[in-house]
C-alpha positions in Angstrom: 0.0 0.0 0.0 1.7 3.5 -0.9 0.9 6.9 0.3 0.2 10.1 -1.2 4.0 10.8 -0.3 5.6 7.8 -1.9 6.4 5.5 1.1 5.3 2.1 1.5 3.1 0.4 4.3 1.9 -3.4 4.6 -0.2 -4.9 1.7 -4.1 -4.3 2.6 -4.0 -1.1 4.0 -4.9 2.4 3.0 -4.5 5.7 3.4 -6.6 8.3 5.1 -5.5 12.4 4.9 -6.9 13.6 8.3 -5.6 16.5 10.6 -6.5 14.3 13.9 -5.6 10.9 14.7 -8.8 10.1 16.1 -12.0 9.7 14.4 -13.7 6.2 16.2 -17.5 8.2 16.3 -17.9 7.2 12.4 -15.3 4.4 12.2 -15.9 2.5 15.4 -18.1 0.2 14.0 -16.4 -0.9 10.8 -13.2 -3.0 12.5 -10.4 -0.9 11.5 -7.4 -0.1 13.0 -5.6 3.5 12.6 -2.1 5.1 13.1 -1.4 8.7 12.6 1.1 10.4 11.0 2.4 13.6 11.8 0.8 17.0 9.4 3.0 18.4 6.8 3.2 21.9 8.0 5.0 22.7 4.9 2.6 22.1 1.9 0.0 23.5 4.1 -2.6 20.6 3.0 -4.6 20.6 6.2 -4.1 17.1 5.9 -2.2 14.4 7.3 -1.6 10.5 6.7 -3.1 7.7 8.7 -2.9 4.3 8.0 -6.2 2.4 8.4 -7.0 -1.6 7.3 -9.4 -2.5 5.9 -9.4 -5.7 7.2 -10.9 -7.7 10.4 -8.0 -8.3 12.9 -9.6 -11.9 13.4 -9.6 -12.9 9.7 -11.1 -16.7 11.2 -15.0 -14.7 11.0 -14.2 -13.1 7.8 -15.7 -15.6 5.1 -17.8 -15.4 2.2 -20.6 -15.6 4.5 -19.9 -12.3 6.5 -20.7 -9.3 6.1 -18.0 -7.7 3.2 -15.6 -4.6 4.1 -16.4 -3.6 0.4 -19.4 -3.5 -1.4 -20.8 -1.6 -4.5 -21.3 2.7 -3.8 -24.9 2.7 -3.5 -25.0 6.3 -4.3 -23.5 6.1 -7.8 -25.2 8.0 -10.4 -23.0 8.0 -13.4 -19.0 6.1 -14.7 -18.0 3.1 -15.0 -18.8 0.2 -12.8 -16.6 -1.5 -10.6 -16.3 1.7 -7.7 -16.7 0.0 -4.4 -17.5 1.6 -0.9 -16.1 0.5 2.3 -19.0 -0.6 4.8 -19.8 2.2 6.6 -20.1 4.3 3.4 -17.1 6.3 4.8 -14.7 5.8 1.4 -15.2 5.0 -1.8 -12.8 2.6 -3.7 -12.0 3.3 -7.7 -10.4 1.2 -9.8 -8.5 3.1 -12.1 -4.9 3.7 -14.0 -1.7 4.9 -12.7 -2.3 8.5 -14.5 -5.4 8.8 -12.2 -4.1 8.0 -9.2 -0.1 10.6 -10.5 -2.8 13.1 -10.6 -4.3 13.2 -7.2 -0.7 13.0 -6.3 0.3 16.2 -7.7 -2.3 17.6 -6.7 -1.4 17.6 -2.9 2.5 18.0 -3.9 1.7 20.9 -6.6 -1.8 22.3 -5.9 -3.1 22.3 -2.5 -5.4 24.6 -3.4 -7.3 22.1 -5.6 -7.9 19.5 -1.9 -11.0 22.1 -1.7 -12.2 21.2 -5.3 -11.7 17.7 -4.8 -13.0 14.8 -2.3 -9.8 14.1 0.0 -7.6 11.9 -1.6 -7.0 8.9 0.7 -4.2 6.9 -0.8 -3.9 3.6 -3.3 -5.4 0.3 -2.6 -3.3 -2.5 -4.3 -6.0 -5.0 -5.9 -4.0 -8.7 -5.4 -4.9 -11.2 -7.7 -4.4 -14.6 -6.6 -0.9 -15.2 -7.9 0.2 -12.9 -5.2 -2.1 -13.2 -2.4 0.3 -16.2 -1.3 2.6 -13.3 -0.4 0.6 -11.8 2.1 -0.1 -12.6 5.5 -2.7 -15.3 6.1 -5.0 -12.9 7.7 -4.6 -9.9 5.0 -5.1 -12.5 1.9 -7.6 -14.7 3.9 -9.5 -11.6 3.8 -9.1 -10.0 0.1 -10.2 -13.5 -0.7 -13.2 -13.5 1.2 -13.8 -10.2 -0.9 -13.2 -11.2 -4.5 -14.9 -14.2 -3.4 -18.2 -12.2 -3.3 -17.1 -9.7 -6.1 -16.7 -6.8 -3.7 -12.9 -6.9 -5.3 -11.8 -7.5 -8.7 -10.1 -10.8 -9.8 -8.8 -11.8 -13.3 -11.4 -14.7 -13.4 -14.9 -14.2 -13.8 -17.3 -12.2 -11.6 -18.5 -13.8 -8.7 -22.6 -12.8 -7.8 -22.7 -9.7 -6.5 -22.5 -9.5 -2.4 -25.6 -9.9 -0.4 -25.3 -8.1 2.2 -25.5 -4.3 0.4 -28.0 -1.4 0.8 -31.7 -1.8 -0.4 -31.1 0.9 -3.0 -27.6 -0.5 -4.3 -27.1 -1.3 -7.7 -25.8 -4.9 -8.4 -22.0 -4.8 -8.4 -20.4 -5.5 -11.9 -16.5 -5.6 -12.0 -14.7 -2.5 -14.1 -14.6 -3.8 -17.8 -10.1 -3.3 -17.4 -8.4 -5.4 -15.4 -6.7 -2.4 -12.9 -3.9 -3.5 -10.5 -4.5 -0.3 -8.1 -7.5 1.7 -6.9 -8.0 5.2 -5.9 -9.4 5.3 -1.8 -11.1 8.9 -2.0 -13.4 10.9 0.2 -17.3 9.8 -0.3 -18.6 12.8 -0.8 -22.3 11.2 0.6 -20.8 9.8 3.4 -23.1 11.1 6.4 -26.5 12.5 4.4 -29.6 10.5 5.1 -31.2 10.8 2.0 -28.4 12.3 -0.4 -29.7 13.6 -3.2 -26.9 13.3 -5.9 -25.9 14.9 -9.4 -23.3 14.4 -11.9 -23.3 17.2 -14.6 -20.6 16.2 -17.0 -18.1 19.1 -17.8 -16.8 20.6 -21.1 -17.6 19.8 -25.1 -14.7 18.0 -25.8 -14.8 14.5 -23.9 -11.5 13.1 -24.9 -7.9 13.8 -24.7 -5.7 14.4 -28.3 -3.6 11.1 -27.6 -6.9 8.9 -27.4 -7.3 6.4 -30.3 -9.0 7.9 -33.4 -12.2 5.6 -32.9 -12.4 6.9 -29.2 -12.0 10.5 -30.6 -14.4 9.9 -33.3 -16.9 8.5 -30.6 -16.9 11.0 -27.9 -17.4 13.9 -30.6 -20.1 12.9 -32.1 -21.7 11.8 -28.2 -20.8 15.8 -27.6 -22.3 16.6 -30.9 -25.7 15.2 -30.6 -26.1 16.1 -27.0 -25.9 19.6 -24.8 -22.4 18.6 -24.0 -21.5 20.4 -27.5 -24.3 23.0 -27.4 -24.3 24.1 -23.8 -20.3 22.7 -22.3 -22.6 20.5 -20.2 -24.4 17.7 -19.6 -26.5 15.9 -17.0 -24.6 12.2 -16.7 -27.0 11.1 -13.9 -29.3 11.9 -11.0 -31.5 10.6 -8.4 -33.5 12.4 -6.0 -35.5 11.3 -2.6 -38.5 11.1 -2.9 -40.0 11.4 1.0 -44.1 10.3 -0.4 -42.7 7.1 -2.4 -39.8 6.4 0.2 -37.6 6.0 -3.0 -35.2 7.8 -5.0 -36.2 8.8 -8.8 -34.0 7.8 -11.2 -32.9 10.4 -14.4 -30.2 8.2 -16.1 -27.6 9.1 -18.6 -30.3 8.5 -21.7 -32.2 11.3 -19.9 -28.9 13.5 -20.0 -28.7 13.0 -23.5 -31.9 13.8 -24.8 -32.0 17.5 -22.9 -31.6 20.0 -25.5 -30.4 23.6 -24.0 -33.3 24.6 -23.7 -34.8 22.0 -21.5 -31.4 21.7 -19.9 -31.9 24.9 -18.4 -35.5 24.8 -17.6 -35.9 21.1 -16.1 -32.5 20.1 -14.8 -32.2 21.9 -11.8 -35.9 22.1 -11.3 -36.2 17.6 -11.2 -32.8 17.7 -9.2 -34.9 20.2 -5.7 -38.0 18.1 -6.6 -37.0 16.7 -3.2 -39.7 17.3 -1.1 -37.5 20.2 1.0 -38.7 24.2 1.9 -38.1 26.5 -0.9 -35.8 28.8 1.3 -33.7 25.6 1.6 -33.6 25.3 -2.0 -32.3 28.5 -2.7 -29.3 28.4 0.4 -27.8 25.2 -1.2 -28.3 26.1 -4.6 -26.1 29.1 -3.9 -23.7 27.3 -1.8 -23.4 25.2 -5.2 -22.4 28.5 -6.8 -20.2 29.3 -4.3 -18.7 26.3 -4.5 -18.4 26.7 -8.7 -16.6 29.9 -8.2 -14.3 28.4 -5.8 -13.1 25.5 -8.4 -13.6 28.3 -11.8 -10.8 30.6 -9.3 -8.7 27.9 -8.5 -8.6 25.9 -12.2 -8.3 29.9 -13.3 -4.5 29.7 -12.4 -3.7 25.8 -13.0 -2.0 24.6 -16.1 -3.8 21.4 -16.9 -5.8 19.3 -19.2 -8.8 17.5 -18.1 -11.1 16.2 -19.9 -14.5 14.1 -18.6 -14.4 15.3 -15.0 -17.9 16.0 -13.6 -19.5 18.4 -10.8 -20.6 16.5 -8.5 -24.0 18.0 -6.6 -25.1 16.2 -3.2 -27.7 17.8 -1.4 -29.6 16.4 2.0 -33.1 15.2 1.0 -34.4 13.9 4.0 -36.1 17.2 5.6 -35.5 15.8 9.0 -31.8 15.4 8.9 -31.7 18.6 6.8 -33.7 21.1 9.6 -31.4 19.8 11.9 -28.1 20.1 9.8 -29.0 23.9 9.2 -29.7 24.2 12.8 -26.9 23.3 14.1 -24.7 25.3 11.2 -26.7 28.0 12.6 -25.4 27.7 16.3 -22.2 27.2 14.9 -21.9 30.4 13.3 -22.9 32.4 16.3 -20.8 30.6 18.3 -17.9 32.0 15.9 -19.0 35.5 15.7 -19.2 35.5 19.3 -15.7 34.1 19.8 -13.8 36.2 17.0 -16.0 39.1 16.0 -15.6 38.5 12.2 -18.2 37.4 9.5 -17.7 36.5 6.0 -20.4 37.7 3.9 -21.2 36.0 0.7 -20.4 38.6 -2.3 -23.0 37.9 -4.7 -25.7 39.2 -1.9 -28.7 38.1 -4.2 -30.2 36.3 -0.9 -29.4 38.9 1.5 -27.5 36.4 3.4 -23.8 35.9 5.3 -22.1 32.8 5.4 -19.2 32.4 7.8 -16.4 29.7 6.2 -17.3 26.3 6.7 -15.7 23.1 6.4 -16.6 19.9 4.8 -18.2 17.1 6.6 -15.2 15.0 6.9 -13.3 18.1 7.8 -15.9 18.8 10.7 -15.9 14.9 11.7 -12.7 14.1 11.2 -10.5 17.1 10.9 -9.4 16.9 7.3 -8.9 19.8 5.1 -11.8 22.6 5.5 -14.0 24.0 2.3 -14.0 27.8 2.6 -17.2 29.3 1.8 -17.7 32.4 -0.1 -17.2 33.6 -3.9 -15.0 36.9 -3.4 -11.6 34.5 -2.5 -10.2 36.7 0.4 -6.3 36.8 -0.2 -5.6 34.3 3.4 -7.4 31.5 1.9 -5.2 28.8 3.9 -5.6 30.9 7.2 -5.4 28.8 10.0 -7.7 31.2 12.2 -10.7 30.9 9.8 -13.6 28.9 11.9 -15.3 25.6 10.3 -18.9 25.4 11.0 -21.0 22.5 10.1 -21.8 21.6 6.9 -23.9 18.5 6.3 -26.0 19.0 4.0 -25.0 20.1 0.5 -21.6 20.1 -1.1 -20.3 20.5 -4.9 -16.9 19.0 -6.1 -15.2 17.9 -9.3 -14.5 14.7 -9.7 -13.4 11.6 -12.4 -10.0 12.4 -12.9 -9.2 9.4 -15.6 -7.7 12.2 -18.2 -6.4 14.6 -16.3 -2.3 15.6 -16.6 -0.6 18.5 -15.5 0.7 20.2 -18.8 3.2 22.9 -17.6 3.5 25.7 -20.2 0.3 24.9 -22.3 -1.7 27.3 -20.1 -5.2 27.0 -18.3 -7.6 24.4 -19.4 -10.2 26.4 -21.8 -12.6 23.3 -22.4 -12.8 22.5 -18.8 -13.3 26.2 -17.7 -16.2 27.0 -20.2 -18.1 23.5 -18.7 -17.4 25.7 -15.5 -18.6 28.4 -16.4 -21.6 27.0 -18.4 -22.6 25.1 -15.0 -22.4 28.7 -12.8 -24.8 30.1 -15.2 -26.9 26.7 -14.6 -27.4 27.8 -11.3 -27.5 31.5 -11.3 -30.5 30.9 -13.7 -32.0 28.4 -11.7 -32.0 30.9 -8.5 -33.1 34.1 -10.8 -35.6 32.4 -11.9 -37.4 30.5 -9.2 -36.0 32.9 -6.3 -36.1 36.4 -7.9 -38.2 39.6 -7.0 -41.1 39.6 -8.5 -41.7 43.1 -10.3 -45.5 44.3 -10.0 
């Protein structure tokens, strides 16, 4: 298992970016173990490594009966199959290439700016095939058997049936159609939410990088051409929303996506992703907490020479109005209790809903101390100041993900594609709140 900083720990382990060492109030149930590692002042991440298994210390009650450690991410709305979650939803495991996982690399050696664009990047996962499970300790390959035994982990064979023991609303687990020998162990950003409500909107008009073969190429441009990711620089990839009279989410799949024209883009997308039954005012605070977040990933891409190409927004949103009155309550108690202590409020620059925001963190940063998501569109010039306050924030956050085809290209300048998909998607939403939550004129 390797690290985001290049050092090597024992096979079945993975790596978690956390400012504190402790976090057993969300992991105590899942049998892990944890050791910190010190913070790297230095690269002022607000992050630092722990090692945590993923594996049961008593491997003996770990069969292909048992309850699996990985299982497929129920809340997966668009890409390619084969992502995994760990049990308690806390992680989410992604097959993928060695570019993918050199990206999220860079990103913490090169860009720490980009860990608030971004779910925290956890480490690698090494996916052991049976030839070299006889390596490992009995206990670590008694238990990646036990996995790929249920098809919770890749193997080279054939796909086992897919684990039973799975949320309600899970989709059938179906290996990735590549054979990867690593994963990706990233931040789920839907970790904690009742009822999360969740959107991919697929970013930019041209889907594929310039090295891709010419059928691939071909492909993908005429998938852009026919669809609003040409037209518009966006496109919905997937959605479901809760639905609190059904008890079910409502599914809007990628055909959906594709048949939107502009038009209907702008109109219905945003409109069937708050058909959650939720209070209008609460619409319109996380819709522009989206925005903020937009302009918070349009200022930091704004000064980053890369090429990306296929990333996604990713919206989540709390649906269950329950868990969501109390999430703004207590965000709401937080905030005084930080104007009270320091005196200073952050007001949101865009003022179109009259109302100030302090800086908030993430929910993994408020849970377990990892790196906090600053709130507000006008970037104040201390964006890494330790002294800012993290209030809660458990119910709504925006972040780009799906880095398959993503390099850092030094020289070539800022990404023009992915910016305009950016921008396109701001606009999304400033529409959206003009036009369901703007003054009426007599």
């Amino acid at each position: 298992m390797t690290q985001p900083n290049g050092s090597t720990h024992a096979p079945g382990t993975v790596l978690a970016n956390h400012t504190q060492a402790s976090h057993t109030e969300s992991l105590e149930e899942s049998d892990v173990t944890a050791t910190a590692h010190s913070e790297d002042a230095s690269t002022n991440q607000h992050l630092a490594s722990e090692a945590v298994s993923y594996f049961p210390e008593d491997a003996a009650h770990f069969d292909s009966k048992s309850q699996p450690h990985f299982q497929p991410l129920a809340t997966q709305v668009a890409g390619h199959d084969g992502v995994l979650s760990d049990r308690n939803g806390y992680v989410i495991i992604k097959p993928c290439h060695d570019a993918e996982i050199a990206f999220y690399e860079r990103c913490l050696s090169e860009a720490p700016d980009m860990a608030d664009c971004i779910p925290a990047f956890m480490g690698t996962l090494e996916l052991k095939t049976p030839e070299t499970l006889a390596s490992l300790p009995p206990e670590v390959s008694a238990a990646v058997s036990a996995a790929q035994a249920q098809g919770v982990l890749p193997k080279e064979s054939t796909a086992a049936p897919p684990p039973t023991n799975r949320p309600a609303d899970a989709k059938a687990y179906s290996p990735p159609s590549t054979t990867f020998d690593r994963a990706v162990v990233l931040e789920n950003l839907t970790y904690g939410y009742q009822h999360p409500c969740v959107l991919d909107l697929k970013i930019g008009s041209i889907l594929t990088a310039d090295d891709a073969t010419p059928e691939k190429q071909a492909r993908l441009a005429a998938v852009s051409q026919r669809t609003t990711s040409g037209s518009a620089g966006i496109r919905v990839a997937g959605m479901k929303v809760w639905d609190a009279q059904l008890k079910r989410y409502v599914t809007f799949d990628r055909d959906w996506g594709k048949s939107l024209t502009p038009q209907t883009l702008d109109q219905h997308a945003l409109a069937c992703f708050f058909s959650a039954k939720i209070r209008q005012e609460q619409i319109q605070l996380i819709a522009t907490r989206f925005l903020e977040d937009i302009e918070r990933i349009l200022y930091v891409l704004g000064d980053l020479e890369v090429r990306i190409f296929s990333a996604s927004l990713l919206f989540v949103y709390e649906g269950d109005q329950t868990a969501l009155d109390l999430a703004i309550e207590e965000e709401g108690k937080q905030l005084i209790e930080d104007e009270l202590g320091h005196g200073i409020t952050h007001t949101d620059s865009r003022g179109s809903t009259g109302s100030t925001h302090s800086t908030n963190s993430s929910r993994m940063a408020r849970s377990h101390g990892s790196h906090p998501s600053r709130r507000g569109t006008a970037i104040p010039s201390d964006i890494d100041s330790d002294e800012e306050s993290d209030a809660a924030r458990d119910f709504c956050i925006c972040r780009l993900i799906d880095f398959a085809h993503a390099k850092f290209t030094p020289g070539q300048g800022t990404d023009q594609n992915l910016l305009m998909g950016l921008k396109a998607a701001r606009t999304l939403v400033e529409d959206f709140l003009d036009r369901e939550f703007a003054p009426q004129l007599d």
